[in-house]
VOGU-3710 file (C-alpha; in Angstrom, 3 decimals, decimal comma):
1> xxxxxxxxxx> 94,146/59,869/133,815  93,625/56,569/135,624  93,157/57,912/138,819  90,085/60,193/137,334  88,488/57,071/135,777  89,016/55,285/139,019  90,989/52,754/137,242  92,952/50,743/139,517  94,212/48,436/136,292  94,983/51,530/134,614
11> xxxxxxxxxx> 97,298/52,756/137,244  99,746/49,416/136,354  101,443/50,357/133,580  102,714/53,647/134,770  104,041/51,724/137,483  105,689/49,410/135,318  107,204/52,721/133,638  108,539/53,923/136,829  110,293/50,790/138,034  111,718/50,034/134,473
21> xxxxxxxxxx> 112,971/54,061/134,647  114,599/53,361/138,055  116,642/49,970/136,974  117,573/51,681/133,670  118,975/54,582/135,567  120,433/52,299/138,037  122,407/50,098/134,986  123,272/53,377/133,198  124,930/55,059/136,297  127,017/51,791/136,497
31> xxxxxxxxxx> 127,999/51,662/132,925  128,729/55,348/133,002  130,471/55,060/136,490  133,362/51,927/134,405  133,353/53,259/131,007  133,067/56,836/131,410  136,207/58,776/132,426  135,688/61,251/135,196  131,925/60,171/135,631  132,906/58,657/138,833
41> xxxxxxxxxx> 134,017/62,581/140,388  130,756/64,034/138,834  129,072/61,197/140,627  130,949/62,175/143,992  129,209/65,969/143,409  126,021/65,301/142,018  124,200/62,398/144,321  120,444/63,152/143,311  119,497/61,001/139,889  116,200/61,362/139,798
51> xxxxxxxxxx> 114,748/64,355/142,144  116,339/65,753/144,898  115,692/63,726/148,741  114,224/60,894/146,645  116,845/58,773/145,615  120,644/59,402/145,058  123,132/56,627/143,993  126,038/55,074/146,247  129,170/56,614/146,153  131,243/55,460/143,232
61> xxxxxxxxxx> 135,254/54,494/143,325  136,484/55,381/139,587  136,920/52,408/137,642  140,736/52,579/135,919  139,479/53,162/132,201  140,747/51,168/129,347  143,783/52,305/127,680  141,779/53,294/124,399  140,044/55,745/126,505  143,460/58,143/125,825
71> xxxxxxxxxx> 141,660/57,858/121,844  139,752/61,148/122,860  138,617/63,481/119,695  141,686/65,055/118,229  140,607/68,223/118,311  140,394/68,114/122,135  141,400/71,298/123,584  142,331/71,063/127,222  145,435/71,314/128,678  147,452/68,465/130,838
81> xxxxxxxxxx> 149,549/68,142/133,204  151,791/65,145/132,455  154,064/64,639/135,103  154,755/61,354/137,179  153,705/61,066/140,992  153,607/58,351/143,098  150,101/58,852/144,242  147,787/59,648/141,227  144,639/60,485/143,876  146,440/62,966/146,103
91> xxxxxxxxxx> 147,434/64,789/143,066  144,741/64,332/141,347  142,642/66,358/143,986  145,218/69,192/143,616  143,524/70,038/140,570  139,873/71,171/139,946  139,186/69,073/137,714  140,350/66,044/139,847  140,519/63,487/136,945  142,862/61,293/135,975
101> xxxxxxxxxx> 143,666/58,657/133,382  145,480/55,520/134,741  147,640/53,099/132,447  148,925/49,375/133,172  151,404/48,035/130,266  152,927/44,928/130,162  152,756/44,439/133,699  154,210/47,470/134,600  153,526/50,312/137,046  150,758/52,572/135,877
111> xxxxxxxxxx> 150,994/55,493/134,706  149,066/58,259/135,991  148,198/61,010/133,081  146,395/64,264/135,126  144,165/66,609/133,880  145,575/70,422/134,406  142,382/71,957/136,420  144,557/75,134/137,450  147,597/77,446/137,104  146,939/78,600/133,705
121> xxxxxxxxxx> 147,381/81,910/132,976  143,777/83,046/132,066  145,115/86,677/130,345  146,890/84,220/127,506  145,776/82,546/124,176  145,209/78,639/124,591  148,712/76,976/124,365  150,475/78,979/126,604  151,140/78,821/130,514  152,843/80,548/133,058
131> xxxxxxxxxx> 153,791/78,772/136,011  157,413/80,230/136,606  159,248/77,236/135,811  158,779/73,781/133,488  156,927/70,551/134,335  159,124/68,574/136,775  160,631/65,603/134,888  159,164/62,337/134,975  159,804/59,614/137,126  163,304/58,298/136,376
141> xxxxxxxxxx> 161,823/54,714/136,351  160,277/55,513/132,968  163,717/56,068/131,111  164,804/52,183/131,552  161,525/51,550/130,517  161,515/53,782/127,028  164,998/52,226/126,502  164,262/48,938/126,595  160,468/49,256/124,781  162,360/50,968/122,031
151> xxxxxxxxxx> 165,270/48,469/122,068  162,479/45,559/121,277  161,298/47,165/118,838  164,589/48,144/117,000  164,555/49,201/113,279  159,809/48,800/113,665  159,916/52,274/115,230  161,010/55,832/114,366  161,045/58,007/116,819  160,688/62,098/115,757
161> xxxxxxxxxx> 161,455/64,959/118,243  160,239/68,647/117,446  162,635/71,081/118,981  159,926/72,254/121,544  160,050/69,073/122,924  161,123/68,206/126,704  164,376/66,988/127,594  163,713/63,895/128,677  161,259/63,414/125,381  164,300/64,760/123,196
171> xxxxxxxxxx> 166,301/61,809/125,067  164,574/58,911/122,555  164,263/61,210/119,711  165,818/59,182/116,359  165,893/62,541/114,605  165,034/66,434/115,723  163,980/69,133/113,820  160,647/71,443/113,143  157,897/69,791/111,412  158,136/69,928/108,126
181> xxxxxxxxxx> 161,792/68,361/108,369  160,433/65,269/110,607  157,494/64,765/108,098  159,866/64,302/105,607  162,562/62,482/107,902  159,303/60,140/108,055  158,689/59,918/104,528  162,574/59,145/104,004  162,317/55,726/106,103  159,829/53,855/104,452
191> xxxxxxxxxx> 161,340/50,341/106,287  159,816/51,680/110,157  156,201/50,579/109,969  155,982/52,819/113,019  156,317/56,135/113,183  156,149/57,806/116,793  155,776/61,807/116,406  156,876/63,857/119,541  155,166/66,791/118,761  151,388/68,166/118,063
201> xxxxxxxxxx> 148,321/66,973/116,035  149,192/68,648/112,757  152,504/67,968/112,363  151,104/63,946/112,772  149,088/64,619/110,008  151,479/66,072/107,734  153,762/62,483/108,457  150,624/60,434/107,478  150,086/62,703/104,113  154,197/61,735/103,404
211> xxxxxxxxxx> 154,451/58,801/104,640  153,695/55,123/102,678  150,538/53,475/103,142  152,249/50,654/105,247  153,350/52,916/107,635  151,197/54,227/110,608  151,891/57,482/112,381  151,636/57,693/116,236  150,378/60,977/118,142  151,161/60,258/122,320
221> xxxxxxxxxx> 148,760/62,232/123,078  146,012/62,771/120,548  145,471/66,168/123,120  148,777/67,910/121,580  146,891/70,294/119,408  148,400/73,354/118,397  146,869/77,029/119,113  147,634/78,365/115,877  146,314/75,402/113,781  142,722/75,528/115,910
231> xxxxxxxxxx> 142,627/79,689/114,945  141,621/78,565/111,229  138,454/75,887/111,089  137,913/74,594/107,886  134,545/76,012/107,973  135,626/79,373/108,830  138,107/79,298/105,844  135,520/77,798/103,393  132,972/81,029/104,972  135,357/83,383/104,383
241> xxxxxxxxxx> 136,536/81,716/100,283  132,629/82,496/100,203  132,865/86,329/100,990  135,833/86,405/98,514  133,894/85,348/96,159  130,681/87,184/96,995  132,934/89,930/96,608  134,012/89,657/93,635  137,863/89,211/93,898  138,117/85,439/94,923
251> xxxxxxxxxx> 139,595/84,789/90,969  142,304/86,981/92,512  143,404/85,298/95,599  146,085/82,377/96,000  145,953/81,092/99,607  149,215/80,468/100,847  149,467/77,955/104,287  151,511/78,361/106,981  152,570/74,310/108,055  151,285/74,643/111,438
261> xxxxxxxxxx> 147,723/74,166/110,381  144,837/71,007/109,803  145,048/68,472/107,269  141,904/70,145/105,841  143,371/73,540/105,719  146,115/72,087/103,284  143,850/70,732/101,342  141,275/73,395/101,213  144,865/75,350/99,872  145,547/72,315/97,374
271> xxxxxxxxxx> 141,974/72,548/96,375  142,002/76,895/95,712  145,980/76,271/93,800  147,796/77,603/96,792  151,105/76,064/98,013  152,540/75,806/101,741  155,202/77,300/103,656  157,025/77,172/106,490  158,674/80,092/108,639  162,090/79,751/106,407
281> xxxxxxxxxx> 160,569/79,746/102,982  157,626/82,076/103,332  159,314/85,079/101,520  159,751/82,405/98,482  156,302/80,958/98,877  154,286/84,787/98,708  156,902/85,888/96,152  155,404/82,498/93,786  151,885/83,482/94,783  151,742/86,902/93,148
291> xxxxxxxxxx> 153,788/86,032/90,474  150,596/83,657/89,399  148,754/86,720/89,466  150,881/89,314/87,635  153,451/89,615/90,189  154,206/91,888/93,066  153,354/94,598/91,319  150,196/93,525/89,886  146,481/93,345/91,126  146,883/89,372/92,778
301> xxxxxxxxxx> 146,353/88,847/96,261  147,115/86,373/99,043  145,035/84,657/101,442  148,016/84,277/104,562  147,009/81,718/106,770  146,780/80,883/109,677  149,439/83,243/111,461  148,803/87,001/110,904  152,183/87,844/112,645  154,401/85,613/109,991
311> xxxxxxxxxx> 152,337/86,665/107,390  152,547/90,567/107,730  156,732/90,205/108,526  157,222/88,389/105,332  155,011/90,839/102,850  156,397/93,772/104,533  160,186/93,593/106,032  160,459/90,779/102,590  158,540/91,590/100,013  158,097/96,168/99,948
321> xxxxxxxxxx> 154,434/96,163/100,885  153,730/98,537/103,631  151,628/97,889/106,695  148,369/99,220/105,011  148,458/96,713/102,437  147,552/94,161/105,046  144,345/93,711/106,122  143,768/91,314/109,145  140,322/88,836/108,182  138,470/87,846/111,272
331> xxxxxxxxxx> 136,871/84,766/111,371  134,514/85,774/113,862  132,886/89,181/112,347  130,680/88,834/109,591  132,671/89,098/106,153  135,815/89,613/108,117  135,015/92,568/109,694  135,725/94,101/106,795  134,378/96,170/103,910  134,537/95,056/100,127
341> xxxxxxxxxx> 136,455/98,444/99,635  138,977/97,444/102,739  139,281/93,797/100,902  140,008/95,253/97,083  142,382/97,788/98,317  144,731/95,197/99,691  147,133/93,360/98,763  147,790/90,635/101,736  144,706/89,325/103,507  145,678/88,074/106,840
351> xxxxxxxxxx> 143,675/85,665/108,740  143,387/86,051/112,585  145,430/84,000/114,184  148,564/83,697/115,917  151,191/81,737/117,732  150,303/81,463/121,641  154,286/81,226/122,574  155,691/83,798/120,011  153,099/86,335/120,180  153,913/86,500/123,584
361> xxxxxxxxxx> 157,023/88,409/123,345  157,059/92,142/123,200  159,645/95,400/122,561  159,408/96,145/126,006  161,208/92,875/126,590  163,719/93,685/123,956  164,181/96,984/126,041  165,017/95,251/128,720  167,303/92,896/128,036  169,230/95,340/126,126
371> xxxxxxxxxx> 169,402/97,048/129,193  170,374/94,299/131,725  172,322/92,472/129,551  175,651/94,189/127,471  175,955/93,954/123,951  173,292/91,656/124,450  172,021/90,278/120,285  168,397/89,846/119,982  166,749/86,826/118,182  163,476/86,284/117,732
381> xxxxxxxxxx> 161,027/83,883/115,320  158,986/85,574/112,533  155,870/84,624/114,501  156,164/87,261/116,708  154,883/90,893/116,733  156,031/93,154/113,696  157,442/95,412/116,511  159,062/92,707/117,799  160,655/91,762/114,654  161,550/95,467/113,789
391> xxxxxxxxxx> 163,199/95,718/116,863  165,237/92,445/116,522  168,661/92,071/115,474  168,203/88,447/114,199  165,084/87,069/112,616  164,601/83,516/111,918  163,160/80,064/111,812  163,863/77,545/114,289  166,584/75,847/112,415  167,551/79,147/111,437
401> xxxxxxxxxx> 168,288/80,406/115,242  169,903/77,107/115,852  172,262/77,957/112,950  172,676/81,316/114,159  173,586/80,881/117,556  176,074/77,990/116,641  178,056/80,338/114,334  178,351/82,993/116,429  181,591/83,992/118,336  182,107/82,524/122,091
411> xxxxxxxxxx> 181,448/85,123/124,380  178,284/86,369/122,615  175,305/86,980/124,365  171,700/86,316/122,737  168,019/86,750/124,136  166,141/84,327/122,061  162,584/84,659/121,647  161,106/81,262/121,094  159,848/78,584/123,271  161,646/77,872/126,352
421> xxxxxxxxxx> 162,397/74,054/126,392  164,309/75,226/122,858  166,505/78,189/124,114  167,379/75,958/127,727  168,514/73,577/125,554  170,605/75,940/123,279  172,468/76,900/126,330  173,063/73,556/126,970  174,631/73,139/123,611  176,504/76,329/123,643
431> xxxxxxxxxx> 177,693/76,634/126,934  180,584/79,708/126,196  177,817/81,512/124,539  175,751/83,522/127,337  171,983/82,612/126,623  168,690/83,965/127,602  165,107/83,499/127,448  164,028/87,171/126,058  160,952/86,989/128,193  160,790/87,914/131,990
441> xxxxxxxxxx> 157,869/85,031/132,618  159,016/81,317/132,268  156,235/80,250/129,403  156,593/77,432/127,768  154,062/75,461/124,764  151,698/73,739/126,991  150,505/71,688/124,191  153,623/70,834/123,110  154,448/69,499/126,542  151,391/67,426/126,563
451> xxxxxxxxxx> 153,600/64,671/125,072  156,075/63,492/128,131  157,765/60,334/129,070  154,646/58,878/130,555  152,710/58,926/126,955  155,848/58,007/124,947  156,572/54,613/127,396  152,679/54,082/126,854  153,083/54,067/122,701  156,225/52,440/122,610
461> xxxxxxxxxx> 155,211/49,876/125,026  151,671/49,395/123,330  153,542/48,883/120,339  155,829/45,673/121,876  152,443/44,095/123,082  150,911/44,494/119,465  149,012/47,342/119,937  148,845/50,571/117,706  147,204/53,239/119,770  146,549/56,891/119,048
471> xxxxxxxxxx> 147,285/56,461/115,037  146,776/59,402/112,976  144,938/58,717/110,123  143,831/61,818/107,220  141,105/61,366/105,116  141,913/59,732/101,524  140,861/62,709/99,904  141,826/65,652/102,244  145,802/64,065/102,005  145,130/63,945/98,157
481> xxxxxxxxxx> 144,742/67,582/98,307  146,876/68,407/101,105  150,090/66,656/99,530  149,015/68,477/96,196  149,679/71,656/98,225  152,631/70,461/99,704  154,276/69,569/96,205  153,878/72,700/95,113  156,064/73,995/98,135  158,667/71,705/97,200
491> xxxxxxxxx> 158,787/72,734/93,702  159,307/76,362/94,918  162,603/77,772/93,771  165,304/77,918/96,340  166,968/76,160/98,731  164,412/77,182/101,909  161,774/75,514/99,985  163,796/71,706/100,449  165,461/72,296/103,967
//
């Protein structure tokens, strides 16, 4: 417009507005390049800031970010690679991704945490890879440094260990066990302000619900999510209470809650009268939820989340429904993808989800190792397939297996479907039992793993220098609700409802 009133004054302020555009870019790109993690690699690739051949920034050497840049969202939902090297840049650029975290504490050696760019097996759920063999351990350094972090800190810290854990993890554990036993193992030592959980986002939560207000609850890796848990949104769940309802049968329905799910599933369960469960009190759990609506015989239904698999074994091999009194609700299709007669005619509404290390395992692995290995006993964990199940010889939780295996006769063999740092360290344990992993690929829980020796120095020595990092904190009201769900499961009859 200036230049067609041939208005030289005119013309000034749109300079001004360029030059002021260029230094603002100029400041941002250096904020970005200090603060940002793995802006400096984009800034490597992309040069151009403004247009392309007219200006293009210097190249950038990545600033080590600040430890609170490990507080990432919680429902983050890549997948790491956490072991030790010596050089964090070569292999850093092994990956893809080619980003890294670095870590100084207390004057120590940092500790490089890398970003998994490749290797994953892309034909699997989230959760689960493939690589043919574990993460190598950590840097042997680190132990001498976890044992003397967690020496200063002495009775402060409680250290919890889910069975899927690593070895070397496993190592500083104070107590092992699946999750619901560590949340309560948390809740039962109200004198440790702090409260390290070795395991995956929800189970974190569930410690905070249990645990006393004085007491915060420490996540590694606020990355550990869970597969299973992130198959069931609480807006998906609250959609799908809303086609129940539409539906006319919602008055029917008692959700029940598998433990490996969100805070805000629990409490969405709480809210709706629905109790928990875990793998070795589900039969108990369903068995309570029809008998508030007339019993197993009646006209009730349950809501199953989030694990379809666990869900249909326990109504079916547990409870005398058949296979078409399931129905399988899918978050994804409108309604479900089903139809109001579909809904009404069942009896056991299953949400879509699934274990990504479980649901893994399948009869023609059974097959086989019945036919490599003599007299070879199958055990498996009610998260996997119904055919899987069916075609077990032993069904059970993780405690349950544990159990199992330790009772047994020496001499017996077992392929044990579960996750792989578990049954390696069962053969440890039982070493005149002969022990196998039931599937023919080494897969192990990838989230699960996220949590290794580097993390667990980094929180416990955090914790020495005053610092609480990655705490896992629920919302007042959703831990009102959850815990009101989780009561209920402990006021379920039976012994698998306590332990």
């Amino acid at each position: 417009m200036a230049l067609l009133l041939d208005s030289g004054a005119g013309m000034l302020p749109a300079v001004a507005v360029v030059v002021l555009t260029c230094v603002r870019t100029v400041m941002e790109d250096r904020v970005l390049n200090a603060q940002l993690p793995g802006y400096p690699d984009y800034a490597r690739r992309v040069r151009y800031r403004l247009l392309p051949g007219v200006w293009r920034s210097p190249p950038q050497r990545p600033a080590p970010p600040r430890s609170a840049h490990l507080s990432t969202p919680a429902m983050v939902r890549v997948i790491e690679c956490q072991t030790l090297a010596a050089d964090a840049e070569e292999r850093a650029a092994a990956y893809d991704r080619n980003v890294s975290i670095t870590l100084e504490t207390l004057g120590h050696a940092s500790l490089p945490l890398l970003v998994l760019g490749q290797g994953t097996d892309l034909a699997t759920e989230r959760g689960v890879e493939c690589p043919g063999a574990l993460p190598a351990p950590s840097d042997p350094g680190l132990v001498e440094r976890a044992r003397a972090a967690k020496a200063a800190l002495g009775d402060k810290v409680f250290v919890l260990g889910h069975h899927y854990q690593r070895d070397e993890v496993i190592e500083f554990a104070d107590v092992t066990g699946d999750s619901f036993k560590l949340a309560k193992e948390a809740a039962a030592r109200p004198d440790a302000p702090y409260i390290i959980f070795c395991g995956v986002h929800f189970m974190a939560e569930s410690a905070d619900i249990l645990t006393a207000s004085h007491q915060q609850v420490v996540l590694p890796d606020l990355a550990a999510g869970c597969s299973m848990a992130d198959m069931a949104a609480i807006s998906q769940v609250e959609d799908a209470w809303d086609d129940l309802a539409e539906m006319g049968i919602a008055e029917l329905v008692i959700p029940v809650t598998y433990m490996n799910s969100s805070a805000a599933i629990k409490a969405f369960t709480g809210r709706h009268g629905g109790t928990i469960c875990t793998s070795g009190n589900a039969r108990t759990a369903l068995q309570w939820a029809f008998d508030q609506r007339g019993g197993v015989d009646g006209e009730g239904k349950v809501l199953f989340l989030p694990d379809q698999h666990l869900g249909r074994n326990t109504a079916v091999r547990e409870l005398g429904f058949s296979l078409e009194d399931c129905v399988v609700f899918d978050p994804h299709q409108p309604a479900g993808g089903l139809t109001s007669e579909q809904v009404r005619a069942a009896r056991v509404i299953l949400w879509r989800g699934h274990c990504s290390v479980h649901g893994r395992f399948s009869l023609e692995a059974i097959k086989a190792a019945r036919a490599t290995i003599p007299g070879v006993k199958v055990i498996v964990h009610p998260e996997c397939q119904y055919e899987v199940v069916q075609a077990a010889d032993e069904v059970g939780s993780t405690e349950k297996i544990i159990a199992t295996i330790e009772a047994a006769a020496d001499g017996t063999s077992w392929a044990v479907g579960t996750e792989l740092n578990l049954v390696r360290r069962l053969a440890t344990m039982f070493p005149k039992q002969h022990i196998a992993f039931l599937e023919k690929k080494v897969c192990y829980c990838s989230t699960m793993n996220r949590i290794d020796l580097p993390h667990l120095v980094w929180a416990l020595e955090s914790l020495v220098a005053g610092r609480v990092v990655n705490q896992i904190t629920v919302d007042p009201d959703v831990a009102r609700w959850a815990k009101v769900a989780l009561d209920q499961m402990l006021a379920l009859p039976g012994k698998n409802a306590r332990d």
